[in-house]
C-alpha positions as a Markdown table, in Angstrom:
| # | Residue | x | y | z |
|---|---|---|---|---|
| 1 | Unk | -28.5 | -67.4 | 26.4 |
| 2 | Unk | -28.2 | -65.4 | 29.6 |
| 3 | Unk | -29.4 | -62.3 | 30.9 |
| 4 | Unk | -27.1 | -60.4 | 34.0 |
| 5 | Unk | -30.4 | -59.3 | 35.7 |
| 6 | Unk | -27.9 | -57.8 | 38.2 |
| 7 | Unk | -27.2 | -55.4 | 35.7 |
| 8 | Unk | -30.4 | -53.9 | 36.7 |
| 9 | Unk | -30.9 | -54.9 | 40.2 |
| 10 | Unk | -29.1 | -55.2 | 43.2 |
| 11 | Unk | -31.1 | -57.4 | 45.5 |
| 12 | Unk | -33.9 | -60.3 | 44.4 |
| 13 | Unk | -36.3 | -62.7 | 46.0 |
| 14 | Unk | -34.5 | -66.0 | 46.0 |
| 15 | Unk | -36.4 | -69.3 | 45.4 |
| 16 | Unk | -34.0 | -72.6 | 46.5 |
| 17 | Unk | -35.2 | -75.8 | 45.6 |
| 18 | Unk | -33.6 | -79.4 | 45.6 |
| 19 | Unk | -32.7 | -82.4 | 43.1 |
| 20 | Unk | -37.0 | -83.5 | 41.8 |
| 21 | Unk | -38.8 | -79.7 | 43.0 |
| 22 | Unk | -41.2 | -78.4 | 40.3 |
| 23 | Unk | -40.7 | -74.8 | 39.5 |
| 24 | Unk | -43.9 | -75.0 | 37.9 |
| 25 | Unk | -45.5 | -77.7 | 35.4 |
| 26 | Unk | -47.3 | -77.2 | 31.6 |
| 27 | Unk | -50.5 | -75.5 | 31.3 |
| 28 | Unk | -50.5 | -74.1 | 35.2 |
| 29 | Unk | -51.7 | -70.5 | 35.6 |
| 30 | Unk | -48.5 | -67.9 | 35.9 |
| 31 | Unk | -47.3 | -67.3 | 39.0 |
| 32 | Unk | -46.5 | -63.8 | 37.4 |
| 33 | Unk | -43.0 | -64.4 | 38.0 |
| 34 | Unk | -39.9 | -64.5 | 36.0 |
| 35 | Unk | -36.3 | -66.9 | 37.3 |
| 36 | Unk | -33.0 | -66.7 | 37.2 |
| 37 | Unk | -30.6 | -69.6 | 37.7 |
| 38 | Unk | -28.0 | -68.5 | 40.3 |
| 39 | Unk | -26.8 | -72.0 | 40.5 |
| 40 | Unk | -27.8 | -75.1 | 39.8 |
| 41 | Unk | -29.4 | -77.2 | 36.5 |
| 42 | Unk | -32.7 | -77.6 | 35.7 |
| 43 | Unk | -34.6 | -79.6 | 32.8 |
| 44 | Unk | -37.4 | -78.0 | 30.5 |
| 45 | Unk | -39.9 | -80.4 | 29.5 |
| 46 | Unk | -42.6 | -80.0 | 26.9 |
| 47 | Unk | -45.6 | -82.6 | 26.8 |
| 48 | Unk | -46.2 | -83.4 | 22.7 |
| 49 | Unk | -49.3 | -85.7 | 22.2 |
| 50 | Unk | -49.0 | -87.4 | 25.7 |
| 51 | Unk | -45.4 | -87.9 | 25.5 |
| 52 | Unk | -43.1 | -85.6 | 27.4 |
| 53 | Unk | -39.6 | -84.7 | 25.5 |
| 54 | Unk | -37.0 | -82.1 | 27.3 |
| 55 | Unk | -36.2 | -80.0 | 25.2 |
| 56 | Unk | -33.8 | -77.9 | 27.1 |
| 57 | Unk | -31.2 | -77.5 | 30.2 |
| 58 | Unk | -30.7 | -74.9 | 31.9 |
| 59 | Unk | -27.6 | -73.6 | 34.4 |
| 60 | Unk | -26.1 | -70.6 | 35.9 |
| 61 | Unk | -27.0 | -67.2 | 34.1 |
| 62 | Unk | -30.3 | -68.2 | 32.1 |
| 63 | Unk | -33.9 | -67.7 | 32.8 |
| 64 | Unk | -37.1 | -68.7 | 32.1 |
| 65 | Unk | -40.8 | -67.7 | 33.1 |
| 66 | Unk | -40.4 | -64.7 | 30.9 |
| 67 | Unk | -43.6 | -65.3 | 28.9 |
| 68 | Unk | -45.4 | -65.6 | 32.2 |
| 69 | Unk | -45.0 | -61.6 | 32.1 |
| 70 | Unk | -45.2 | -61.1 | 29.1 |
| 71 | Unk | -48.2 | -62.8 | 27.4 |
| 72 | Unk | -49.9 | -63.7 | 31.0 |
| 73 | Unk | -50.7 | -67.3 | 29.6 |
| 74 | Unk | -50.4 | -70.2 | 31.1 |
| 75 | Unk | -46.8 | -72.1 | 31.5 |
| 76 | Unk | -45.9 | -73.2 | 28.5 |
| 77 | Unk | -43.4 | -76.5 | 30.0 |
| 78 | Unk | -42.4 | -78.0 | 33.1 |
| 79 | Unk | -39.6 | -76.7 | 34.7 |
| 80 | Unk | -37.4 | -79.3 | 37.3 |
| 81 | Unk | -34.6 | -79.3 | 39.4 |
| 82 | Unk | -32.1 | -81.9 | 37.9 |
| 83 | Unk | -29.1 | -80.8 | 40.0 |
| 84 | Unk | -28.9 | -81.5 | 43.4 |
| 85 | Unk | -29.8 | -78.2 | 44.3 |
| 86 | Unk | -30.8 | -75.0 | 42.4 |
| 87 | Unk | -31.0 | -71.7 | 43.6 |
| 88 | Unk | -32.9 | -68.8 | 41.8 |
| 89 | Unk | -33.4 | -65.4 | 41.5 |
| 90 | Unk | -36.9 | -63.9 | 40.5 |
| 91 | Unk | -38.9 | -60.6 | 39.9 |
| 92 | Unk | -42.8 | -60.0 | 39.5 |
| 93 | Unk | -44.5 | -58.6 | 36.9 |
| 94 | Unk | -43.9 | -55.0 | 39.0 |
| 95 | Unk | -40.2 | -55.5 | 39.7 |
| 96 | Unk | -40.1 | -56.7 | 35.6 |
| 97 | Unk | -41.8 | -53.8 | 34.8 |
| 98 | Unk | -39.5 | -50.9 | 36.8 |
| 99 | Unk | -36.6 | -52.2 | 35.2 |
| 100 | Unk | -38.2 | -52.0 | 31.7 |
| 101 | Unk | -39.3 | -49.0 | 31.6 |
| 102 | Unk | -36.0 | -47.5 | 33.3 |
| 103 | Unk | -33.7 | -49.4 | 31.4 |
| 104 | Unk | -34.1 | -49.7 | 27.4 |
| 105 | Unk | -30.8 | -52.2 | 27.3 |
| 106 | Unk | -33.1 | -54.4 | 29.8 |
| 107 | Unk | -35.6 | -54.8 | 26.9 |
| 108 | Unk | -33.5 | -55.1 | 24.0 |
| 109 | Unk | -31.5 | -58.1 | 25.5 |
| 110 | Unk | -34.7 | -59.9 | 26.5 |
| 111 | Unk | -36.2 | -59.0 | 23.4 |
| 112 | Unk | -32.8 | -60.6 | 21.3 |
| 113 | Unk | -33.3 | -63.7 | 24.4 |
| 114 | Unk | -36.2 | -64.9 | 23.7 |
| 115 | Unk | -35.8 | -64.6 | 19.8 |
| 116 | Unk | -33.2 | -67.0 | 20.3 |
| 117 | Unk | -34.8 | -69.0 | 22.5 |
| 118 | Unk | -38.2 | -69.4 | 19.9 |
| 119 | Unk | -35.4 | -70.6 | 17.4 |
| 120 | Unk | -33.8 | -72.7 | 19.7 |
| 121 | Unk | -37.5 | -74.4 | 20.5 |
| 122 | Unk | -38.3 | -74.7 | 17.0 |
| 123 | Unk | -35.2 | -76.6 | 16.4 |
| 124 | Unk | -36.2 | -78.9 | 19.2 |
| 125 | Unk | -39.8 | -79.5 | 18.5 |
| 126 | Unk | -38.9 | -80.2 | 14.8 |
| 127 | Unk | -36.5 | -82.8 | 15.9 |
| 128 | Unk | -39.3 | -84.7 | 18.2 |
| 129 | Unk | -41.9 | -84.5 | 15.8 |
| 130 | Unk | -38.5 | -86.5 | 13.3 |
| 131 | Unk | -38.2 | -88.5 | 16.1 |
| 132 | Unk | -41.7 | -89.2 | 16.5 |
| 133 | Unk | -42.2 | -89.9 | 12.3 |
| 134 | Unk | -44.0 | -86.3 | 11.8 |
| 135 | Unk | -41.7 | -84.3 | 10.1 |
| 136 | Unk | -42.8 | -81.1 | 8.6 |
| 137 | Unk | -42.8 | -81.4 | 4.6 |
């Protein structure tokens, strides 16, 4: 599930972390912002009933922090550098929303993103809470 954000712009703040850096953790406030892995691997960790499961990689042309913009709620997982280093691309909520309202395509491939991505959660979460002896009936 990637999105070529340089489809749509030519030059972006860049965030470089190394192997253990916190992007940002569960419940924090946004930061507003919105990544995209240049290069690099990074883990997505949820926190379920004190236990924390990751429930996702990811690498080289996928993003995350979308919901930040979108919803303005607090960080829904824990994002960490697993690679040795990682080096991201980012916009804020103003960048986010030039390129939407300029660019129709922009929000139609989010849009079909992150519906994949809530299936690809689900199918996670339904497997811990199997793992965990919870399964939905």
């Amino acid at each position: 599930m990637s999105l070529n954000i340089f489809e749509y712009v030519n030059n972006l703040a860049v965030d470089l972390r190394k192997q253990g850096d916190v992007v940002f953790r569960q419940g924090e406030a946004s930061d507003g912002k919105m990544y995209f892995v240049a290069d690099g691997e990074l883990s997505v960790e949820r926190t379920i009933d004190g236990e924390t499961h990751e429930i996702s990689r990811l690498r080289e042309g996928d993003f995350f922090g979308e919901m930040a913009i979108l919803n303005k709620q607090p960080r829904t997982a824990t994002i960490t550098v697993v690679s040795k280093q990682a080096k991201m691309g980012y916009v804020d909520e103003g960048l986010f929303l030039r390129i939407a309202r300029s660019n129709p395509v922009f929000n139609y491939s989010l849009l079909k993103l992150v519906i994949q991505r809530i299936g690809t959660v689900e199918d996670a979460i339904e497997l811990t809470l199997a793992e965990l002896g919870q399964g939905s009936d």
